[in-house]
C-alpha positions in Angstrom: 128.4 13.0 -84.6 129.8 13.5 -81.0 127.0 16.6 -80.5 123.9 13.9 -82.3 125.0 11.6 -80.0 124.7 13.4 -76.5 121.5 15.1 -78.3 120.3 11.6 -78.2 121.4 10.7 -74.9 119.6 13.8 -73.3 116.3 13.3 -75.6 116.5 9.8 -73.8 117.2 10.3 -70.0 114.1 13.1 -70.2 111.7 10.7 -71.4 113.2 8.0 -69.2 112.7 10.4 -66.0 108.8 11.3 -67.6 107.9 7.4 -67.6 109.4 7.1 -64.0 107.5 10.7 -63.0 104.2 9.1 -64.7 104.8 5.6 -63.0 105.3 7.4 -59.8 102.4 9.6 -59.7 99.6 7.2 -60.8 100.9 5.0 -58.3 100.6 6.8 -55.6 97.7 8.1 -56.5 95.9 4.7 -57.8 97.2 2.7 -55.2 99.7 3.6 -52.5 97.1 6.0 -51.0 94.1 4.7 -52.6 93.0 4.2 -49.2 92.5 8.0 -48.6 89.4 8.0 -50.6 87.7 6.0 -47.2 85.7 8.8 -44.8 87.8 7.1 -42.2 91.0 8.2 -43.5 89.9 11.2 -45.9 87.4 13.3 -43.3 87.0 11.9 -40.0 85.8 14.3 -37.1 86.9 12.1 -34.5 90.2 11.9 -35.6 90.5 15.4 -37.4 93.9 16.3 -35.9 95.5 12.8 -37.6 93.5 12.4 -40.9 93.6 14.5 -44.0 90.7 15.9 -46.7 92.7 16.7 -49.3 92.7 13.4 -51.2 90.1 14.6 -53.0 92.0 17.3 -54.8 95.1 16.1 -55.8 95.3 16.6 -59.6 97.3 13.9 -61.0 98.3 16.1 -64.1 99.4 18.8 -62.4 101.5 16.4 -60.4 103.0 14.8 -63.3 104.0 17.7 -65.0 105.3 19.6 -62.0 106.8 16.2 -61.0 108.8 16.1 -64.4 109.3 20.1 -65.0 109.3 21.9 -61.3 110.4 18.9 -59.2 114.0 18.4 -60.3 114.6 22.2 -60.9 113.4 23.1 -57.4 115.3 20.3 -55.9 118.4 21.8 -57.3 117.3 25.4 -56.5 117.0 24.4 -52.5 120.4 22.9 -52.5 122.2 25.9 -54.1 120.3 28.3 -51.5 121.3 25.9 -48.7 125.0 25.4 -49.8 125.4 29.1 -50.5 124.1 30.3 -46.7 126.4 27.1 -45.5 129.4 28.4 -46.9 128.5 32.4 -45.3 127.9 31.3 -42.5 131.5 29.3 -42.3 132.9 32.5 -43.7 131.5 34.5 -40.1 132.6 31.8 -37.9 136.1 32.1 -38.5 136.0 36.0 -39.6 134.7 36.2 -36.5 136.6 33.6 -34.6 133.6 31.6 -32.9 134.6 28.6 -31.3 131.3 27.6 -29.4 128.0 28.1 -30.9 126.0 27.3 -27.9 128.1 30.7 -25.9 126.4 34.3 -26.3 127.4 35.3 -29.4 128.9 39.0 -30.6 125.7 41.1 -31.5 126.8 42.0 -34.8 127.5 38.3 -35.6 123.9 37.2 -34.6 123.0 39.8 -36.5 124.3 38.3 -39.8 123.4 34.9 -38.8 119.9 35.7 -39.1 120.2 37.8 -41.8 121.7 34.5 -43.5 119.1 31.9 -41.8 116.1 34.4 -42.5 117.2 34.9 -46.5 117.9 30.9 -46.9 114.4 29.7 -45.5 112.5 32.8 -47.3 114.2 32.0 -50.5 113.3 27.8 -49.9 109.6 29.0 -49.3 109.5 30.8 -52.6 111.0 27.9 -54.4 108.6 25.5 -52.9 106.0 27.2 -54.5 105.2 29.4 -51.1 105.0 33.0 -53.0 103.1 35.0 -50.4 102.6 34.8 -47.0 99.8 35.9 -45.1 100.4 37.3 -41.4 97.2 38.4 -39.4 97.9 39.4 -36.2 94.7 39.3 -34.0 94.4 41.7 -30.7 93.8 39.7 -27.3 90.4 39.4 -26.2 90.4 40.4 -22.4 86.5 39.5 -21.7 87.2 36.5 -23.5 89.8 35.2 -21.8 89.1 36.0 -17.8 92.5 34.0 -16.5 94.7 35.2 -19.3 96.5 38.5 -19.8 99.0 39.7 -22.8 101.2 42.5 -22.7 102.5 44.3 -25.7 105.8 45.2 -23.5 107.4 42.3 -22.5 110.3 40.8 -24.6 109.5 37.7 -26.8 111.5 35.0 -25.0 108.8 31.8 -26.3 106.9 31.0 -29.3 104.6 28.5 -29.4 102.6 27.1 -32.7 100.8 24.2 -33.8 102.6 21.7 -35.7 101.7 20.9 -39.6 105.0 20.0 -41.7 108.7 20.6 -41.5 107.2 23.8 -44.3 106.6 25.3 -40.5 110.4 25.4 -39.9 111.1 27.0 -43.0 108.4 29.9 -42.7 109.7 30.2 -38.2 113.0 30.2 -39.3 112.3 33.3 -41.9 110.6 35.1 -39.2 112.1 38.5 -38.4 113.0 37.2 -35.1 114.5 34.0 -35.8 114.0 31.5 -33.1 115.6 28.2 -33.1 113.9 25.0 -32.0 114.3 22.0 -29.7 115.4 19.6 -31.8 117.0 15.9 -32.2 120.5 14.9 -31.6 121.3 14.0 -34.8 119.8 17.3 -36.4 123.7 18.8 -35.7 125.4 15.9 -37.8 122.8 16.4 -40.9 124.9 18.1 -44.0 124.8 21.4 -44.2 121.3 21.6 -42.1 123.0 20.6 -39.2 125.1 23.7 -39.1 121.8 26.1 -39.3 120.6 24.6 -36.7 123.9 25.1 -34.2 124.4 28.5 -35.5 121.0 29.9 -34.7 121.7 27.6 -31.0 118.9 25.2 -31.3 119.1 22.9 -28.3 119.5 19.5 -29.1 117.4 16.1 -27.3 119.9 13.4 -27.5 117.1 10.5 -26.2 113.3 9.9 -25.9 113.4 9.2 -22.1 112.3 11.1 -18.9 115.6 11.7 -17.9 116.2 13.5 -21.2 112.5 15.4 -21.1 114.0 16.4 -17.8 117.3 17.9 -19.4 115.3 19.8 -21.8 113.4 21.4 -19.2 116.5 22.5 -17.6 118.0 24.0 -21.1 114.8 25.5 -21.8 114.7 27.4 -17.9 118.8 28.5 -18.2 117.8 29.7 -22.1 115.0 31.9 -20.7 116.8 33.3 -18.0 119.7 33.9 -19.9 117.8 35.9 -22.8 115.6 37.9 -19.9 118.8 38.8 -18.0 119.9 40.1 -21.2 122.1 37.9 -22.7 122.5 37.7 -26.4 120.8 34.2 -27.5 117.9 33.3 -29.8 114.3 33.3 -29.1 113.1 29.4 -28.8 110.2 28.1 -30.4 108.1 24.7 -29.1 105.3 22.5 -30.9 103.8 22.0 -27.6 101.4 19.1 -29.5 105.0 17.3 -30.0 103.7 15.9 -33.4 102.5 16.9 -36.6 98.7 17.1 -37.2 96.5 17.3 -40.2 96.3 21.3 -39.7 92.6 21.6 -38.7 92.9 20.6 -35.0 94.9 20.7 -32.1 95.6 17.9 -30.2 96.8 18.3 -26.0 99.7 20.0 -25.0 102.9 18.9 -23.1 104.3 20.7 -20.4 107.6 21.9 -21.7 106.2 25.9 -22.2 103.7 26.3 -19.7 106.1 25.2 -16.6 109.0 27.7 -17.3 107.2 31.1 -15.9 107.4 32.8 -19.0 105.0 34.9 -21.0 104.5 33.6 -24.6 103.9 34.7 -28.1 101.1 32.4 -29.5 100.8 32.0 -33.4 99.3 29.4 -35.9 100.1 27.9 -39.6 97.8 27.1 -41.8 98.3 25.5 -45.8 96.0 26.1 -48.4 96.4 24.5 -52.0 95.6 21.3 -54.1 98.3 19.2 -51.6 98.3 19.6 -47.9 102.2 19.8 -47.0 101.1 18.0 -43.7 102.4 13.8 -43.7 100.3 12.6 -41.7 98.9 9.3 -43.9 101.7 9.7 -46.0 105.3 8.9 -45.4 107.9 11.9 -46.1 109.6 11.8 -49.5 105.7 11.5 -51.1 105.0 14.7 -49.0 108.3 16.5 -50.4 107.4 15.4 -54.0 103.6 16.5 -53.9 104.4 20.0 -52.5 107.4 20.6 -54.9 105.4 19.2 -57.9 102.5 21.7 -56.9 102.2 25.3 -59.3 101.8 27.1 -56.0 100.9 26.6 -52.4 99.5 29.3 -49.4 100.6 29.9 -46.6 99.2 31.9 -43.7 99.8 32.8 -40.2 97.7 34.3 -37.7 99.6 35.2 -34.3 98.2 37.1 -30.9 99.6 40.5 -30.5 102.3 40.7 -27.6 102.9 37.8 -25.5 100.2 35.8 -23.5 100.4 34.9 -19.3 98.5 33.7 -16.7 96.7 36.5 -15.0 97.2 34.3 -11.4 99.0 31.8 -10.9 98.0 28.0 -11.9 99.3 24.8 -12.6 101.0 24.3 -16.1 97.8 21.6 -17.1 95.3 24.9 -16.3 97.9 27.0 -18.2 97.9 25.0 -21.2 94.1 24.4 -21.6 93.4 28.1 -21.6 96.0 28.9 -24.0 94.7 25.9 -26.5 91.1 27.1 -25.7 92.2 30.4 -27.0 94.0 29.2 -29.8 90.9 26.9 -31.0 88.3 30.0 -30.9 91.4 32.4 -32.2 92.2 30.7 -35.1 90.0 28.1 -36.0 91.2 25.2 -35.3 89.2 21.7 -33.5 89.8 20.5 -30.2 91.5 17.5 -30.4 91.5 15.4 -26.8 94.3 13.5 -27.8 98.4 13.3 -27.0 100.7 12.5 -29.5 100.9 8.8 -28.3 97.6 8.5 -30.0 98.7 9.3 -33.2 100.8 6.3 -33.2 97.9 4.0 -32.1 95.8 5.8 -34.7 98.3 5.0 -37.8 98.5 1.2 -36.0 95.1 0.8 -36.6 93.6 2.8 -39.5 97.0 2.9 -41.6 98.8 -0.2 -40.9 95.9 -1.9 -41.5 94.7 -0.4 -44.3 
């Protein structure tokens, strides 16, 4: 009697969780983002670094059966992985005695750091549905590019990419190299996340202000100098942009890389699949639960061999516009002539409003 019983109680929370799945999904397809279907919102060339085209192409059963089937065993997947590298990398802090993340680290205890950081976002990727990824590295154009210059030689002290969906942290943080990021304050305190982020030394922003954009600057200038003198500390990453985009155009950079006289390694992301992981139009969680709901989802990178400089030097504004000139004809994205402060005037009017 005891076994019908929880037979029946399991028979009943499934289809309970399939009517809230199928609830879900046709209303955020039939209604929350109806408005998607408008040209404004769906495919607009003015605003192609904020809007999204993939409206079109979301397949509603597909999302209701990953929803009920993938979505909840994926979930739990990416919280074992993440649990599992938070517990190892507790286990090396106090085999190895660490007291300060932010201090140059032993070698050997980077070394497994990355090992764990590289394994735990590689193995999120794969359950999110991101099987293969794509890396085409493209040689620098010299004829091309008259005020630029790469070098093959130089360490890799800065990586910069365009900015698409927190998938971009996952696939940077997998990379062989293992940068960490500028990132907010309250990243540290986040469960478990927050310690990935202060092992691999991510520098943290405590305030949107200029006195804190300042103190960045200054972190960013000490971290260079300290990896270049030969210091044991991780490679940082920037989204110059400073905001997410739709993934076919690049909006105007800030300053942060190009004013710290230092070559950099220049790469791009771009998705491919039914759901764009980007959320711009969308708000977060219905991201999350449209790429986990997904069968499978691309990924590919394309990156400029060796590191790229001024040839003379220019202001950081010149800097910046060559670099996002080459980027555009490099990897195909649009030239966006907008900031990030756009974007927010963009969603004020055209999603707001909607």
């Amino acid at each position: 009697m005891g076994c019908c019983c929880w037979t029946y109680f399991f028979i009943a929370l499934f289809l309970a969780w399939c009517y809230a799945v199928i609830r879900y999904v046709n209303h955020m397809i039939n209604v929350k983002f109806k408005y998607l279907e408008k040209p404004l919102a769906q495919n607009h060339r003015q605003f192609s670094a904020f809007t999204r085209a993939d409206y079109p192409n979301w397949d509603k059963t597909q999302m209701i059966l990953g929803g009920i089937f993938l979505f909840p065993i994926r979930i739990v997947l990416f919280f074992i992985v993440l649990i599992h590298g938070w517990v190892w990398l507790h286990i090396l802090i106090r085999f190895y005695g660490i007291k300060d993340l932010n201090a140059e680290q032993p070698k050997a205890f980077s070394r497994w750091v990355k090992l764990i950081v590289r394994f735990s976002n590689r193995s999120a990727l794969f359950i999110f549905g991101f099987h293969k990824i794509n890396v085409l590295k493209k040689k620098f154009n010299s004829a091309a590019y008259p005020n630029l210059e790469c070098s093959t030689h130089l360490p890799i002290t800065m990586i910069i990419s365009n900015h698409v969906s927190y998938i971009d942290v996952f696939y940077l943080a997998s990379r062989p190299d293992s940068p960490c990021f500028v990132a907010k304050a309250e990243t540290a305190d986040i469960p478990f996340i927050g310690l990935y982020a202060r092992a691999v030394q991510c520098i943290f922003v405590k305030r949107e202000s200029r006195e804190a954009r300042q103190e960045v600057m200054n972190l960013l200038v000490e971290r260079i100098e300290k990896i270049k003198s030969g210091l044991n500390y991780s490679k940082m990453i920037i989204f110059p942009e400073a905001t997410t985009t739709s993934g076919r155009a690049i909006l105007k950079f800030k300053k942060g890389p190009f004013a710290i006289n230092t070559p950099l390694k220049v790469l791009s992301i771009h998705y491919s699949g039914r759901f764009s992981p980007s959320y711009n139009l969308i708000e977060l969680p219905d991201s999350i639960f449209g790429v986990l709901s997904q069968w499978r989802s691309g990924l590919d990178v394309i990156e400029m061999q060796g590191v790229i400089s001024p040839k003379k030097p220019m202001e950081w504004e010149s800097f910046s516009e060559e670099v996002r000139g080459m980027m555009c004809e490099e990897f195909g994205l649009e030239k966006a002539n907008y900031y990030s402060e756009d974007r927010k005037a963009f969603d004020e009017t055209y999603v707001y409003n909607k």
